[in-house]
N, CA, C and O atoms as a Tinker XYZ file with bonds, in Angstrom:
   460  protein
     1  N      0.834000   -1.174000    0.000000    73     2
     2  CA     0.000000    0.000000    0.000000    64     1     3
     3  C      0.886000    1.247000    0.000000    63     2     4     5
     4  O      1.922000    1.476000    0.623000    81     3
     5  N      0.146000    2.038000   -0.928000    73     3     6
     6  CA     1.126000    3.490000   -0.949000    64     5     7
     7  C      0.750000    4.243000    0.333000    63     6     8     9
     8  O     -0.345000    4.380000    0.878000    81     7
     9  N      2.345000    4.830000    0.758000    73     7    10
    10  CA     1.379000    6.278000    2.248000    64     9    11
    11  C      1.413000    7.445000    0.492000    63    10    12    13
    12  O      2.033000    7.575000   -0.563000    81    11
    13  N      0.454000    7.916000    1.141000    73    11    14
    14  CA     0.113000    9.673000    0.196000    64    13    15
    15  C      0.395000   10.696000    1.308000    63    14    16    17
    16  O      0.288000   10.574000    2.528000    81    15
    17  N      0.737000   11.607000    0.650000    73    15    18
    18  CA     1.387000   12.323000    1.584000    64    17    19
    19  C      0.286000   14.239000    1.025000    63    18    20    21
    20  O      0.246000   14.388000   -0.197000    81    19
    21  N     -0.285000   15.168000    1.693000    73    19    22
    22  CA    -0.559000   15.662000    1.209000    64    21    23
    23  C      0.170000   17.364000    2.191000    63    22    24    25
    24  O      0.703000   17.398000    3.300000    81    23
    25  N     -0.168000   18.775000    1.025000    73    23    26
    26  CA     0.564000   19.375000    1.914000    64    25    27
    27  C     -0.423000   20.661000    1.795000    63    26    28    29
    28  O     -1.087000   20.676000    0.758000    81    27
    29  N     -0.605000   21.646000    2.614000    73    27    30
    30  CA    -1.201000   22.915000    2.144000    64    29    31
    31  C     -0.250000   23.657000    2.850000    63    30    32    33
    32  O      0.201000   23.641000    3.995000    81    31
    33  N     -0.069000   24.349000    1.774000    73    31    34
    34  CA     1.209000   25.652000    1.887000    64    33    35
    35  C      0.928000   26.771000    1.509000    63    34    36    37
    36  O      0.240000   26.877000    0.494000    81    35
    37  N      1.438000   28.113000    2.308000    73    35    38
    38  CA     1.625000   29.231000    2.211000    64    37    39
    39  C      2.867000   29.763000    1.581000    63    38    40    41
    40  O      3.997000   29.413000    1.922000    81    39
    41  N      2.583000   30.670000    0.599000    73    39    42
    42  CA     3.791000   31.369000   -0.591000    64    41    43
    43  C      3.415000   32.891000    0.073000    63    42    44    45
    44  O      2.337000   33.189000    0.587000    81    43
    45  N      4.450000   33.655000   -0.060000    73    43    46
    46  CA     4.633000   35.114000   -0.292000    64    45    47
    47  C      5.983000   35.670000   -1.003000    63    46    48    49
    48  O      7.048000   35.054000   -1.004000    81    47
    49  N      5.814000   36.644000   -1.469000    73    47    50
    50  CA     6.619000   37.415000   -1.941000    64    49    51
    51  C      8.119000   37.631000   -1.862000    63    50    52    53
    52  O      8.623000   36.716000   -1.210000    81    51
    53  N      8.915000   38.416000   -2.244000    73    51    54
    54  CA    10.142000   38.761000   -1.903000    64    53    55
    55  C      9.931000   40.203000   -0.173000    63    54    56    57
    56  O     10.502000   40.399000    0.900000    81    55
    57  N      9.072000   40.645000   -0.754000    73    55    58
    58  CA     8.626000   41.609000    0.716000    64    57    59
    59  C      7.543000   41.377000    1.582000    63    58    60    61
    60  O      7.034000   42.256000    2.277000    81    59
    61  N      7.136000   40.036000    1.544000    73    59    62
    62  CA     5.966000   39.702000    2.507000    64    61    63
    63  C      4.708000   40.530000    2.074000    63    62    64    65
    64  O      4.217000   41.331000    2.869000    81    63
    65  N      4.353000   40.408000    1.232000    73    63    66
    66  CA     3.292000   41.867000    1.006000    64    65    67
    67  C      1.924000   41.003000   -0.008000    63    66    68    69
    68  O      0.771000   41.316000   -0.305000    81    67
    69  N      2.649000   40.022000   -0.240000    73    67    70
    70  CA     1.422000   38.999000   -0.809000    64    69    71
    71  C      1.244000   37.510000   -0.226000    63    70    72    73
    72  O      2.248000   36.957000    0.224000    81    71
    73  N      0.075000   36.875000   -0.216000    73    71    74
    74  CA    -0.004000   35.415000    0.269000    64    73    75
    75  C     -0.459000   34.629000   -0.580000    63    74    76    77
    76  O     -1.088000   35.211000   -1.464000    81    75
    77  N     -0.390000   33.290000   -0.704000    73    75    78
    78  CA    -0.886000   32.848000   -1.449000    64    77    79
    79  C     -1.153000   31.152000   -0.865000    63    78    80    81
    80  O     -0.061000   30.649000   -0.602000    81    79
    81  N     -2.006000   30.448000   -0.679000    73    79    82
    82  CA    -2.569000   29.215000   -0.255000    64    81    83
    83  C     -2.494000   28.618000   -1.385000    63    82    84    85
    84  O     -2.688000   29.163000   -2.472000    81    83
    85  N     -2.158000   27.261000   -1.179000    73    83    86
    86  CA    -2.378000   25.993000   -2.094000    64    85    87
    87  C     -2.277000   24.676000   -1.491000    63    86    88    89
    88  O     -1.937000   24.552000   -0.315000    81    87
    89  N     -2.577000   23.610000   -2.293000    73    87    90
    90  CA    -2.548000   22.600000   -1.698000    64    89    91
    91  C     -1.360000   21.209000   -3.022000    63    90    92    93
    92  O     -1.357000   21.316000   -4.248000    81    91
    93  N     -0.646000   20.239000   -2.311000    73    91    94
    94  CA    -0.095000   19.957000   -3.489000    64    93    95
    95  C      0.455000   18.531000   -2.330000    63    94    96    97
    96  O      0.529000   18.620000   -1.105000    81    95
    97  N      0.793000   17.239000   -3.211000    73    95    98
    98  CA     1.196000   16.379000   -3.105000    64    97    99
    99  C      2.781000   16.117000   -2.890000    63    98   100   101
   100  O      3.290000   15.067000   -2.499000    81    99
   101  N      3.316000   17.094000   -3.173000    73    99   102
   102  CA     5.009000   17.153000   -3.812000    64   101   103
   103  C      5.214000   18.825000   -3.739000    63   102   104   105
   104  O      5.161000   19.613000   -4.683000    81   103
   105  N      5.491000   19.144000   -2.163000    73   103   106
   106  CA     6.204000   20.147000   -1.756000    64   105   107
   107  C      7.455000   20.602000   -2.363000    63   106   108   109
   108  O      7.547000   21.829000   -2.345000    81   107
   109  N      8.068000   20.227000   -2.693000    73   107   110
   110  CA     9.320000   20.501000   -2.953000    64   109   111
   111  C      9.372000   20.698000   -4.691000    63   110   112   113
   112  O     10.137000   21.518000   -5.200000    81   111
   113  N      8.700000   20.064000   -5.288000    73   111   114
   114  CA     8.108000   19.757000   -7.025000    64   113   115
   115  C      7.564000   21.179000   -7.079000    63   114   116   117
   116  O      8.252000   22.084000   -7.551000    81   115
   117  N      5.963000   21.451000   -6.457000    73   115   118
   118  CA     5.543000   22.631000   -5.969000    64   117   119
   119  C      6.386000   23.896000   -6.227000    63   118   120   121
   120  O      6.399000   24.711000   -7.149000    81   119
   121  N      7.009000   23.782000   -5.208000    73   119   122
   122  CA     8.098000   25.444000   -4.653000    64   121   123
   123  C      8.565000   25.455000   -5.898000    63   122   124   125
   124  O      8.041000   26.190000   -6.735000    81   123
   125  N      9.779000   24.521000   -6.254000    73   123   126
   126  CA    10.422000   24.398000   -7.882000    64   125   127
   127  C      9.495000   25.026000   -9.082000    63   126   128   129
   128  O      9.880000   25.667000  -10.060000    81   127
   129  N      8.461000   24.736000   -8.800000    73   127   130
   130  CA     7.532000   25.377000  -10.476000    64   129   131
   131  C      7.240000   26.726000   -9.871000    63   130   132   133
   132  O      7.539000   27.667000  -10.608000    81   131
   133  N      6.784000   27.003000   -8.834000    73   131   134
   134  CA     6.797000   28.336000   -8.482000    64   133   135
   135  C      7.856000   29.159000   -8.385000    63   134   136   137
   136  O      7.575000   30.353000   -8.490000    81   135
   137  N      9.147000   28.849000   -8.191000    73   135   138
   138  CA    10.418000   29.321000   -8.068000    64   137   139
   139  C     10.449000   29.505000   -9.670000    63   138   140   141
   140  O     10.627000   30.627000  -10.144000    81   139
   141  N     10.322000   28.695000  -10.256000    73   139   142
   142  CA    11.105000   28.705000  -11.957000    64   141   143
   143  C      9.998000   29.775000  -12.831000    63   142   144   145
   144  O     10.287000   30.425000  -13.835000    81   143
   145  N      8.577000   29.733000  -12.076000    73   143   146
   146  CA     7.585000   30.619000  -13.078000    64   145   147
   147  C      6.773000   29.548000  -14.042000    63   146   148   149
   148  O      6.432000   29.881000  -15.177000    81   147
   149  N      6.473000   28.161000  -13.473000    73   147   150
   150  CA     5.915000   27.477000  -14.389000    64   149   151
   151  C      4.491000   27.217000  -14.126000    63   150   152   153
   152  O      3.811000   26.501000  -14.860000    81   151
   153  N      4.041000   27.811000  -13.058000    73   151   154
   154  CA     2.926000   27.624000  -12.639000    64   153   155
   155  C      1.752000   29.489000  -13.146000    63   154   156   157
   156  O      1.349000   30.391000  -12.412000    81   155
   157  N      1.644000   29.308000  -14.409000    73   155   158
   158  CA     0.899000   30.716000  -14.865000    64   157   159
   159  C     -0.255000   31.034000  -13.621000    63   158   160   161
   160  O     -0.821000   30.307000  -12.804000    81   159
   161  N     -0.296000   32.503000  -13.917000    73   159   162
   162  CA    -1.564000   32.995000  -12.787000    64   161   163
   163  C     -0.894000   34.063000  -11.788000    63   162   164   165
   164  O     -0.068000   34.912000  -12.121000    81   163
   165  N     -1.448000   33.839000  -10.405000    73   163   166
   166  CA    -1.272000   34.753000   -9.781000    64   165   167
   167  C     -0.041000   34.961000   -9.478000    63   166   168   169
   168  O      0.546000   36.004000   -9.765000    81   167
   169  N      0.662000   33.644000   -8.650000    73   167   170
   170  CA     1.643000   33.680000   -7.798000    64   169   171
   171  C      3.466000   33.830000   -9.425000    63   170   172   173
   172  O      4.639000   34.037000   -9.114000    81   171
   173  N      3.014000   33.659000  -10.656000    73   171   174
   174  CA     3.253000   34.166000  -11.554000    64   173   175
   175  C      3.522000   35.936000  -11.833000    63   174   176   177
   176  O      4.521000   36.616000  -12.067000    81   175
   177  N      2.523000   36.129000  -11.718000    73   175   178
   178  CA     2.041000   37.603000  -11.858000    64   177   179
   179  C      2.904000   38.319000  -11.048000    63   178   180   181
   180  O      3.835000   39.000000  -11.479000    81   179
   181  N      2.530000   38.139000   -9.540000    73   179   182
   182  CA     2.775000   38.866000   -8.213000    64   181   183
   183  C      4.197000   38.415000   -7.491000    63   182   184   185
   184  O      4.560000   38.787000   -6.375000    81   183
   185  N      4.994000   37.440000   -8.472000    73   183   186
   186  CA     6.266000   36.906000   -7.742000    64   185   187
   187  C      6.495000   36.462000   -6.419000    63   186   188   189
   188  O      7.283000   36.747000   -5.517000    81   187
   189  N      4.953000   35.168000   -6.697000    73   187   190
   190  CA     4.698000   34.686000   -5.144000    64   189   191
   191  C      5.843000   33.292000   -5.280000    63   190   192   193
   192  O      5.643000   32.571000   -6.257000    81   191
   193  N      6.442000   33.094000   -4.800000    73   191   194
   194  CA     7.871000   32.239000   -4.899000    64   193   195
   195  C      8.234000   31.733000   -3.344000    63   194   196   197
   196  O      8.390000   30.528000   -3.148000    81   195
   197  N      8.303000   32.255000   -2.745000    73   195   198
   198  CA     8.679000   31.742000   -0.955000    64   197   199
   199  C      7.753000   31.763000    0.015000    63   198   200   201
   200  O      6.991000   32.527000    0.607000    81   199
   201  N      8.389000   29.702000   -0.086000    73   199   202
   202  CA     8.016000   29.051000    0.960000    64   201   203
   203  C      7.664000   29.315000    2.913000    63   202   204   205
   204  O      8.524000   29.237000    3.791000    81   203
   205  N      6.252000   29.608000    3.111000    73   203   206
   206  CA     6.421000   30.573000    4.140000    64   205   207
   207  C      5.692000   29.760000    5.933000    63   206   208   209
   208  O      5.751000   29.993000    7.140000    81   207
   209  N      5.030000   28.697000    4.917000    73   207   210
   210  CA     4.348000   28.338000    6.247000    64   209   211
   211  C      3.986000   26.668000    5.041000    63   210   212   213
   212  O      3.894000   26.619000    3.815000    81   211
   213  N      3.853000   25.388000    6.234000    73   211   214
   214  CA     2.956000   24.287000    5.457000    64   213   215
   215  C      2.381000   23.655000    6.383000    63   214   216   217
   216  O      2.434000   24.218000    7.476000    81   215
   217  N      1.787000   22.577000    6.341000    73   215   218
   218  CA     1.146000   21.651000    7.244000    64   217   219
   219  C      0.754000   20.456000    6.228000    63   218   220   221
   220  O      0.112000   20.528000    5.180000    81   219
   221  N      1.498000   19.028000    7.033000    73   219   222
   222  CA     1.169000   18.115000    5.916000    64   221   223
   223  C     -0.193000   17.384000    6.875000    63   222   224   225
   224  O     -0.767000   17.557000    7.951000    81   223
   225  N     -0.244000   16.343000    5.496000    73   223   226
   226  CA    -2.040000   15.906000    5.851000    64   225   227
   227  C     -1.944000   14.308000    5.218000    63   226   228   229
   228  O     -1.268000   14.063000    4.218000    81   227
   229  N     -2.524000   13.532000    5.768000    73   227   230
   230  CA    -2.240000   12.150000    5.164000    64   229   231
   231  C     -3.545000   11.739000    4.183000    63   230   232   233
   232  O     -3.576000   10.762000    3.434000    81   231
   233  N     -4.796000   12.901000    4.409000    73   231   234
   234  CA    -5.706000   12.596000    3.457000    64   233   235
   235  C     -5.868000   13.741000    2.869000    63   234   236   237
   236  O     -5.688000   14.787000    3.493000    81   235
   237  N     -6.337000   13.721000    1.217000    73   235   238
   238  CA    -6.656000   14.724000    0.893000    64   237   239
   239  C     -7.809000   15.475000    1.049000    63   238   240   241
   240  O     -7.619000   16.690000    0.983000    81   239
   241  N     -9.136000   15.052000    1.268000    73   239   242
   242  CA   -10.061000   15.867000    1.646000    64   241   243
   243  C     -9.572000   16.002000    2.914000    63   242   244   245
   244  O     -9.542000   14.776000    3.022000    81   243
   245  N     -9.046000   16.475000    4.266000    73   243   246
   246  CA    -8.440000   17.202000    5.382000    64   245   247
   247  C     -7.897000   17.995000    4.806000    63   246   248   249
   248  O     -8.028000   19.144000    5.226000    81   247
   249  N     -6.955000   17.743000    3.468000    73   247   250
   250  CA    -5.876000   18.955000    3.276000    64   249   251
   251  C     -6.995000   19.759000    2.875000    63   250   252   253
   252  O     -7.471000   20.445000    3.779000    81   251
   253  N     -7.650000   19.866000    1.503000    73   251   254
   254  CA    -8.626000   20.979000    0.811000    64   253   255
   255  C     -9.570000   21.644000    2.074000    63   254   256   257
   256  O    -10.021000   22.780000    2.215000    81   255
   257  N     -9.661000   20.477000    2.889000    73   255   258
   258  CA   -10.835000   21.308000    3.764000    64   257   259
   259  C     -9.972000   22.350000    4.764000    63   258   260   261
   260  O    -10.647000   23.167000    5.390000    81   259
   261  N     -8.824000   22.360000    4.907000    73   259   262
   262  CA    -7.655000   23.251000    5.807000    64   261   263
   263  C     -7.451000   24.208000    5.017000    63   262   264   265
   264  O     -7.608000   25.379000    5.362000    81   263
   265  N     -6.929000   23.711000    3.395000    73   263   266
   266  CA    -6.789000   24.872000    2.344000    64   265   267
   267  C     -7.997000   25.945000    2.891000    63   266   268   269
   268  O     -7.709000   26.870000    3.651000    81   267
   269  N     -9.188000   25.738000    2.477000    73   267   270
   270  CA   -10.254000   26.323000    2.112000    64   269   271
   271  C    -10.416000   27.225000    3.390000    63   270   272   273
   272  O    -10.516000   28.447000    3.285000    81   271
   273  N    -10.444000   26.350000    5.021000    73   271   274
   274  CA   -10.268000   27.561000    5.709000    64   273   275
   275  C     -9.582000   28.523000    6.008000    63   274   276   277
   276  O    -10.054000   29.545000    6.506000    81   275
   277  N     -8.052000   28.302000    5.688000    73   275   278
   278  CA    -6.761000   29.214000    5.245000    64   277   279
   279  C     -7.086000   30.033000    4.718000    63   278   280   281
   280  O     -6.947000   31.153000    5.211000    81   279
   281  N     -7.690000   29.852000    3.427000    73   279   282
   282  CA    -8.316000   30.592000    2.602000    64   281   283
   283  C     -9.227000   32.098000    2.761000    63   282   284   285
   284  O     -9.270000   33.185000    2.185000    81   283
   285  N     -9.976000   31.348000    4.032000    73   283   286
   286  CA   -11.095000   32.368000    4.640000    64   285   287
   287  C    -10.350000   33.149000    5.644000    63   286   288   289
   288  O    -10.599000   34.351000    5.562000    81   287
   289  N     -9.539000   32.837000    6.537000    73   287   290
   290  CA    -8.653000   33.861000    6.996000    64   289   291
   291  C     -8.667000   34.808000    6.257000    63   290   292   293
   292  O     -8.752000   35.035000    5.050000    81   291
   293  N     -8.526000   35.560000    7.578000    73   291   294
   294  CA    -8.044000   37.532000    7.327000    64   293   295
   295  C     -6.842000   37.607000    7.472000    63   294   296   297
   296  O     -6.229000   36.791000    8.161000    81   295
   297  N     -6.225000   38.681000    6.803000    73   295   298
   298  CA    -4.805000   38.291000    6.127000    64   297   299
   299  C     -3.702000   38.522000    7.881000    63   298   300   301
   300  O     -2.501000   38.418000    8.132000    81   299
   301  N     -4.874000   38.844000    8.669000    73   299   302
   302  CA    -4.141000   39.271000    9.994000    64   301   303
   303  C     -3.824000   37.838000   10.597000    63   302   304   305
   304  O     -2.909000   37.718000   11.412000    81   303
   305  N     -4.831000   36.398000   10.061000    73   303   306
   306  CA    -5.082000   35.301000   10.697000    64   305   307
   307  C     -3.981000   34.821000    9.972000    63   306   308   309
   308  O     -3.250000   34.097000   10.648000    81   307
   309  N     -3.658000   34.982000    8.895000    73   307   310
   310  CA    -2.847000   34.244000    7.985000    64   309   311
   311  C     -1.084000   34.470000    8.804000    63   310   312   313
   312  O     -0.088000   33.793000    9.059000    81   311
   313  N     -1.406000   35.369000    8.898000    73   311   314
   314  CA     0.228000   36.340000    9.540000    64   313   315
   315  C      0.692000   35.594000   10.442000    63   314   316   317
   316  O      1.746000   34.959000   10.408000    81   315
   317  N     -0.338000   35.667000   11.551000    73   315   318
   318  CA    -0.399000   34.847000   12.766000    64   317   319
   319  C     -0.631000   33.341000   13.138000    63   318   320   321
   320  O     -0.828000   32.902000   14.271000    81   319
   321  N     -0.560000   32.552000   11.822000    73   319   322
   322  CA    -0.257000   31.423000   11.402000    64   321   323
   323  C      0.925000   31.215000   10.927000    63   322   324   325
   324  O      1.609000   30.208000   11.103000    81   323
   325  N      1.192000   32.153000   10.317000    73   323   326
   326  CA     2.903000   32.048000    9.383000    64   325   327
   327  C      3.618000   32.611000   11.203000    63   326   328   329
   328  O      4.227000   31.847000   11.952000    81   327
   329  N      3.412000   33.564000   11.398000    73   327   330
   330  CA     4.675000   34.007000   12.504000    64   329   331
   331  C      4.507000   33.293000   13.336000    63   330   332   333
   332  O      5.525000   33.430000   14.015000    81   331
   333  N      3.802000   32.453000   13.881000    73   331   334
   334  CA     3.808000   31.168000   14.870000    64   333   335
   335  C      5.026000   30.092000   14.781000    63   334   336   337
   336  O      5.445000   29.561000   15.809000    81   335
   337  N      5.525000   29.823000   13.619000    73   335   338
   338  CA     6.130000   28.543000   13.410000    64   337   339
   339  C      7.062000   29.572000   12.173000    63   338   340   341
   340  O      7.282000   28.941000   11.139000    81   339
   341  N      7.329000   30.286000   12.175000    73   339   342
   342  CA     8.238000   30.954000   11.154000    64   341   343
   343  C      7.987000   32.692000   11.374000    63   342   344   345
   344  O      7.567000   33.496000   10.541000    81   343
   345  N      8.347000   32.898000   12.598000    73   343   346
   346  CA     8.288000   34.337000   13.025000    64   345   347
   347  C      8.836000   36.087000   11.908000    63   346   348   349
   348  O      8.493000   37.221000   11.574000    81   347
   349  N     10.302000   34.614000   11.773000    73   347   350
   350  CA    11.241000   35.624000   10.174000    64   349   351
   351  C     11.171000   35.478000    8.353000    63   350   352   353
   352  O     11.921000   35.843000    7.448000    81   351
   353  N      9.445000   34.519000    8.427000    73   351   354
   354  CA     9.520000   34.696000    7.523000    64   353   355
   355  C     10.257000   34.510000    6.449000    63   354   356   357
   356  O     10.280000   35.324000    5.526000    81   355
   357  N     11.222000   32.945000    6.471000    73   355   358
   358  CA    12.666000   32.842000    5.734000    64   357   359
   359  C     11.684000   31.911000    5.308000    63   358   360   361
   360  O     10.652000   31.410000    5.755000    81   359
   361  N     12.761000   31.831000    3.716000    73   359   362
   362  CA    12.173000   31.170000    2.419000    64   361   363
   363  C     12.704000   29.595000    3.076000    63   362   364   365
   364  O     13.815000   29.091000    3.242000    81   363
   365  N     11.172000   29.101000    3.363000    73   363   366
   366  CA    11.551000   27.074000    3.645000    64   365   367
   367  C     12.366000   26.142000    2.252000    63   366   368   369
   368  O     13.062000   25.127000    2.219000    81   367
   369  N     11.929000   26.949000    1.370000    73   367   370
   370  CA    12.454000   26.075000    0.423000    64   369   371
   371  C     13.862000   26.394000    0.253000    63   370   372   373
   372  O     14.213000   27.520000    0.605000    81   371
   373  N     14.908000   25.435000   -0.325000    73   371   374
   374  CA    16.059000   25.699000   -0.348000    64   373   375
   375  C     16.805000   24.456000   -1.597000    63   374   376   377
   376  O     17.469000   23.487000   -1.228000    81   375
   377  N     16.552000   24.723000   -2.813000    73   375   378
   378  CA    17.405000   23.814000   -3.695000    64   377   379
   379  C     17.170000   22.798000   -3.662000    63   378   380   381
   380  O     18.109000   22.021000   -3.488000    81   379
   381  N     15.900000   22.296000   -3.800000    73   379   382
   382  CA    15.114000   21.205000   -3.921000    64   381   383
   383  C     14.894000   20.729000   -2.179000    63   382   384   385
   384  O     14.531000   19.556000   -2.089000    81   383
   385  N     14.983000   21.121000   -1.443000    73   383   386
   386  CA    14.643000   21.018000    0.019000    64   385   387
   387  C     13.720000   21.508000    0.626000    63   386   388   389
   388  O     13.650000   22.718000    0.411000    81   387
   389  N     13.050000   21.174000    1.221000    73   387   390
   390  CA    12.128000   22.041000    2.470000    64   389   391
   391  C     12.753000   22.246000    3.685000    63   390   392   393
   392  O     13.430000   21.293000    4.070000    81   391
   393  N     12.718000   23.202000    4.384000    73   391   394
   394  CA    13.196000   23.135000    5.706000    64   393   395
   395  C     12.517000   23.079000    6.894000    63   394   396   397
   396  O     11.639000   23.904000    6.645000    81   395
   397  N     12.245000   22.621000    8.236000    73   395   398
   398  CA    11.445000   22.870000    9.202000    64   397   399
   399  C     11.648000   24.151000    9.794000    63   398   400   401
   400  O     12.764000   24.542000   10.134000    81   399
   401  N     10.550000   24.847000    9.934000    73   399   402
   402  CA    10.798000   26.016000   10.751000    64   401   403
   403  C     10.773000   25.972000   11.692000    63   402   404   405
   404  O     11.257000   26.928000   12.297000    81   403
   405  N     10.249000   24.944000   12.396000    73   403   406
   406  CA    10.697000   24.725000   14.091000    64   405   407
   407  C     11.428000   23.751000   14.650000    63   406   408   409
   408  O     11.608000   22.824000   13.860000    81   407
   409  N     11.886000   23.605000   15.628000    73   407   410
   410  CA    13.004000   22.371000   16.248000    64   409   411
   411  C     11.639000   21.276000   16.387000    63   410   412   413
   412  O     10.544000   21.815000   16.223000    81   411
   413  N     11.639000   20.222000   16.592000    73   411   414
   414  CA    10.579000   19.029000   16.792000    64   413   415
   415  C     10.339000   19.380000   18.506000    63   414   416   417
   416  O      9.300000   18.817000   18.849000    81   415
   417  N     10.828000   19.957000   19.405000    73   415   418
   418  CA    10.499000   20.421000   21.045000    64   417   419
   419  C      9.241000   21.272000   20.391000    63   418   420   421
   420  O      8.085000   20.856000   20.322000    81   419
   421  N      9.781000   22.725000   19.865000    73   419   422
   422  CA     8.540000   23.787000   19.219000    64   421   423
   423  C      7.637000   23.198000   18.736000    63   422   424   425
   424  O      6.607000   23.849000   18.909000    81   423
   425  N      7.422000   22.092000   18.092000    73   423   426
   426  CA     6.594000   21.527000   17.373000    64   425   427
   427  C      5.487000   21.265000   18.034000    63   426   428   429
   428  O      4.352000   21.606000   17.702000    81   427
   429  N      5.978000   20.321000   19.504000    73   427   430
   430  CA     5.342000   19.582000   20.087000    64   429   431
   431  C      4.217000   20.600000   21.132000    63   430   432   433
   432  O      3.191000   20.393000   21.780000    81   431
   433  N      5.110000   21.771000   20.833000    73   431   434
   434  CA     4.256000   22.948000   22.023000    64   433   435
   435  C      3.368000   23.446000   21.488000    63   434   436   437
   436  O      2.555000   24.066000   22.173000    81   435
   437  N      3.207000   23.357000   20.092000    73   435   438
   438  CA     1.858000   24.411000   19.359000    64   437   439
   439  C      0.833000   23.111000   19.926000    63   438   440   441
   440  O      0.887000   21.890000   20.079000    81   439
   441  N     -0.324000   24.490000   20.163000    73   439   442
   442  CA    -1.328000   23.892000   20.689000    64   441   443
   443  C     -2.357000   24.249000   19.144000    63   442   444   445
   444  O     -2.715000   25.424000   19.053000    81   443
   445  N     -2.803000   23.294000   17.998000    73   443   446
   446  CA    -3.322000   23.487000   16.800000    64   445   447
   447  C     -5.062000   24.103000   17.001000    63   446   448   449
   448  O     -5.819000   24.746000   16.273000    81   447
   449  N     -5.157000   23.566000   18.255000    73   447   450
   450  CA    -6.811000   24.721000   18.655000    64   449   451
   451  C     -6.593000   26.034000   18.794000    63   450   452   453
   452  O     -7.584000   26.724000   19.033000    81   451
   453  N     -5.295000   26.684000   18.685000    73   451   454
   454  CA    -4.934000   28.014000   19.066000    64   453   455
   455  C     -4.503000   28.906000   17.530000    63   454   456   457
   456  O     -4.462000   30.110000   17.277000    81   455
   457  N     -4.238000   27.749000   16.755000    73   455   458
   458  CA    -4.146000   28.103000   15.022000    64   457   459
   459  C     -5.506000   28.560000   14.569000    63   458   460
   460  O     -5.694000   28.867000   13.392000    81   459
């Protein structure tokens, strides 16, 4: 049996000044087409490129249904989701890598009813 692995991720800008939600199977595949400009549209347009916040999901209807409330966030909720677990805002992706933004201790302390 295959594990599936699913991810919903947050993109912004070179100045933090745009966001952008998605959902994708292959984080790292993902960032790469957004990094290179292969993904036409917004994050195209607006030079949404860095990796800013994710949360993986082992099913996909959980991930879309997380997307979608991400989504509905106010961009103040979004902030305060990203600066929780990535306060500086540094690009996760790194040359075909993702990085964790928190030590696995930090991890264990977010309380996800408080997201």
């Amino acid at each position: 049996m295959k594990i599936h692995l699913y991810y919903v991720y947050i993109l912004s800008n070179k100045n933090n000044t745009v966001v952008y939600t998605g959902v994708t199977n292959d984080l790292a595949r993902r960032c790469h087409e957004h990094k290179n400009k292969l993904i036409k549209g917004f994050t195209e347009n607006y030079n949404v490129d860095k990796l800013v916040y994710f949360e993986l999901f082992d099913f996909i209807d959980l991930t879309i249904r997380r997307e979608k409330q991400i989504k509905g966030y106010s961009r103040k909720k979004k902030e305060d989701l990203i600066n929780k677990v990535n306060s500086e805002w540094i690009d996760l992706y790194d040359n075909g890598k993702i990085k964790l933004p928190l030590s696995e201790s930090q991890i264990k302390n977010i309380n996800p009813d408080s997201l």
